[in-house]
C-alpha positions in Angstrom: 0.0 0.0 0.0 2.9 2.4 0.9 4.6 1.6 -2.5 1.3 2.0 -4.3 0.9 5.5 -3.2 4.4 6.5 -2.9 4.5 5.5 -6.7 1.1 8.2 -7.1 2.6 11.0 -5.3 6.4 10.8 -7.6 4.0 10.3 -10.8 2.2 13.7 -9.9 5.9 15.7 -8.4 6.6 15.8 -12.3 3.6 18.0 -12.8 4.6 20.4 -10.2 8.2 20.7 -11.0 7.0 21.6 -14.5 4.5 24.4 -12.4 7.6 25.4 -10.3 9.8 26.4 -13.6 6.9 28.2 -14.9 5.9 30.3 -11.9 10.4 30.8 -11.7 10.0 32.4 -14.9 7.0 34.2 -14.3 8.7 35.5 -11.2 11.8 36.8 -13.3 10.1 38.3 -15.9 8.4 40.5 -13.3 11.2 41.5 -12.0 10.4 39.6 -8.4 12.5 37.4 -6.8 11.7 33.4 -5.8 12.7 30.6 -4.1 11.0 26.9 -4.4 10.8 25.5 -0.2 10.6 22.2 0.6 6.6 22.1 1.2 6.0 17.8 2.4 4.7 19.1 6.0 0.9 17.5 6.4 -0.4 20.5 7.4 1.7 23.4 8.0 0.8 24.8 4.2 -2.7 24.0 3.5 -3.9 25.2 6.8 -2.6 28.6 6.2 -4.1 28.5 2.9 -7.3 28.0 4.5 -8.3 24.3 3.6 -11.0 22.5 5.5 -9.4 20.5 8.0 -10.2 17.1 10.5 -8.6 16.0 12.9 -8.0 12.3 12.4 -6.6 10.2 15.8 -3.6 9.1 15.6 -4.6 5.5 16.2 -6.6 5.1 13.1 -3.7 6.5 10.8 -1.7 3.7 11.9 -4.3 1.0 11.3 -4.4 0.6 15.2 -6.2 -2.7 16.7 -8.5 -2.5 19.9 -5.7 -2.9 22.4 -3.2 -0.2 20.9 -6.1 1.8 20.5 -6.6 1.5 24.2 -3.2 1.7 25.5 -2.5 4.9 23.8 -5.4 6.5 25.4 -4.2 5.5 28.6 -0.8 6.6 27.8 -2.3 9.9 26.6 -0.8 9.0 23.1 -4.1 9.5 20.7 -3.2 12.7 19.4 -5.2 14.2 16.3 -3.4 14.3 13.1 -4.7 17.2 11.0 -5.6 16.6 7.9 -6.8 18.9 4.7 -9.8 17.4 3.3 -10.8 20.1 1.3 -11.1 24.2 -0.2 -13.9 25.8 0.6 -14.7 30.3 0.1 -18.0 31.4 1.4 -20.1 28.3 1.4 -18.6 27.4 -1.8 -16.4 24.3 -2.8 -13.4 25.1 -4.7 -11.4 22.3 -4.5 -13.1 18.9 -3.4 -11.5 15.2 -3.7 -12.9 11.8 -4.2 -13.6 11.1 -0.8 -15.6 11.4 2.1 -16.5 14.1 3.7 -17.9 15.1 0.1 -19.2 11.7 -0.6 -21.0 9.6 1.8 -18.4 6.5 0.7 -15.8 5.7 -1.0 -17.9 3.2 -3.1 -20.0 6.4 -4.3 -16.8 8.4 -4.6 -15.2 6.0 -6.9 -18.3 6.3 -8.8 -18.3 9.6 -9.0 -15.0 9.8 -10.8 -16.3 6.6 -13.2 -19.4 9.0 -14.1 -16.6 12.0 -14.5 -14.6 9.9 -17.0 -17.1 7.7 -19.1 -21.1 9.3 -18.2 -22.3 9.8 -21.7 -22.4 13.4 -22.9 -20.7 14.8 -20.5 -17.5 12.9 -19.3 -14.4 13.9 -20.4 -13.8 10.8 -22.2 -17.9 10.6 -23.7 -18.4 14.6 -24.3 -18.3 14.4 -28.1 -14.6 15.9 -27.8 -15.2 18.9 -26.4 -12.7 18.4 -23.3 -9.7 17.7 -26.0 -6.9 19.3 -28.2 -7.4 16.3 -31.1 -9.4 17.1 -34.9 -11.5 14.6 -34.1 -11.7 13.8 -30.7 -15.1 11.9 -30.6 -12.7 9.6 -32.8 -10.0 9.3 -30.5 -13.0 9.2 -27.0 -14.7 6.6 -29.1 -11.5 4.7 -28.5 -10.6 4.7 -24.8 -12.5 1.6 -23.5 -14.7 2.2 -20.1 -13.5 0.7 -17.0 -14.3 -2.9 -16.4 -16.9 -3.8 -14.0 -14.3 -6.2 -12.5 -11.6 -3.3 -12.3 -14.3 -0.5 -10.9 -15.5 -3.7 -7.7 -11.7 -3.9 -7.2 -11.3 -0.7 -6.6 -14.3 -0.3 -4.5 -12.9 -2.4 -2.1 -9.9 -1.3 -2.0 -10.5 2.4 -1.6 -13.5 1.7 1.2 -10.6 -0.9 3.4 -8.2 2.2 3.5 -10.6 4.4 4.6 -12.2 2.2 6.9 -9.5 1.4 8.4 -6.8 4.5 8.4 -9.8 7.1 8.4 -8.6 9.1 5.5 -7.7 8.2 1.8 -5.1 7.6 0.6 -3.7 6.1 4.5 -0.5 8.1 4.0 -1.5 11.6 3.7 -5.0 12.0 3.1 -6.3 13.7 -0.2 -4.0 16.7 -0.1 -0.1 15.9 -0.3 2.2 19.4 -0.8 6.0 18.4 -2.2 7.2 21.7 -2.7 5.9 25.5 -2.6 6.8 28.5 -4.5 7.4 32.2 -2.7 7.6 35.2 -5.0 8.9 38.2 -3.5 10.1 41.8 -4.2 14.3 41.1 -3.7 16.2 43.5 -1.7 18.3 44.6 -4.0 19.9 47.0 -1.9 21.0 43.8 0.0 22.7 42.4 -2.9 24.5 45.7 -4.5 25.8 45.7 -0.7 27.1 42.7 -0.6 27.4 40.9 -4.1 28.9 41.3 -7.1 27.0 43.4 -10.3 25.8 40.3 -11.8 23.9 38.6 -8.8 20.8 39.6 -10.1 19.9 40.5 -13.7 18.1 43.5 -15.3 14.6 42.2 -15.0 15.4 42.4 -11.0 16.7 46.4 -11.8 13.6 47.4 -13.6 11.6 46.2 -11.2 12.7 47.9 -8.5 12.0 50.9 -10.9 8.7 49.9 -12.6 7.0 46.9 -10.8 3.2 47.7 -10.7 2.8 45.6 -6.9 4.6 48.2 -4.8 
């Protein structure tokens, strides 16, 4: 199970080191100054950021029986883990996963993302094309076969045993997992002419400090 999602999370930190370069280059050609931060704390980013968060006991993110359960109550162990479980403004969902506590189950999450993929007219592998870059992309739709009824039980169960028993999905994290984050900030040049040489910043940087529109 650890593999399994460990191999999720380095498929997806491919994605945001391709969003990192961009937002570096954004950042330049501003004329701000950025730095990418090690981000992997389970809640010390989205928190600030304003997610919805539980707390989740300790003892059910380590798949605790009945007796550790107990002695770490005694002990005064079960301490809540908090977890981001969603992005919420104003009554409104911005960001929500495939899990509970925006689906009643697991089984009716995984659904949920079935219908998102295949529902007929409107999934984004059955909407006639319109959620792709191809010529003919009811062509290319037509072939991308549906999920097996085998391969949709399997996962079922799989999905509703880790949540059952760890309390969030996936166990590891929960729905949310932050790798790295990206801080754009006016530089203080007057720092670097101080102390560096001429070249430790380039012109973009100089014009800023000149022209940039976020003072």
């Amino acid at each position: 199970m650890t593999l399994l999602e460990t191999w999720l999370y380095e498929f997806a930190a491919l994605e945001q080191g391709q969003m990192h370069q961009n937002l570096g280059l954004m950042s330049q050609a501003l004329g701000l100054g950025g730095f990418v931060h090690f981000a992997a704390h389970p809640s010390s980013w989205m928190q600030p950021l304003g997610f919805r968060m539980e707390d989740i006991p300790s003892s059910r993110i380590i798949g605790a029986g009945f007796f550790m359960k107990t002695l770490l109550r005694i002990l005064g162990q079960e301490l809540p883990v908090p977890t981001a479980v969603g992005l919420e403004r104003n009554g409104e969902v911005l960001i929500k996963p495939y899990c509970p506590p925006y689906y009643r189950s697991m089984e009716e999450a995984v659904l949920a993302f079935v219908d998102y993929k295949f529902a007929e007219g409107k999934g984004t592998f059955r909407d006639g094309g319109e959620s792709t870059a191809w010529k003919d992309g009811a062509a290319v739709q037509a072939d991308i076969p549906r999920y097996s009824d085998e391969a949709i039980a399997a996962t079922i169960a799989y999905c509703e045993y880790i949540y059952n028993r760890y309390g969030r999905f996936p166990a590891n994290s929960g729905p949310f997992r932050t790798v790295l984050g990206y801080q754009a900030h006016h530089p203080d040049l007057e720092f670097y002419d101080r102390f560096y040489k001429p070249s430790a910043y380039p012109e973009t940087q100089s014009r800023g400090r000149r022209e940039c529109p976020f003072e």
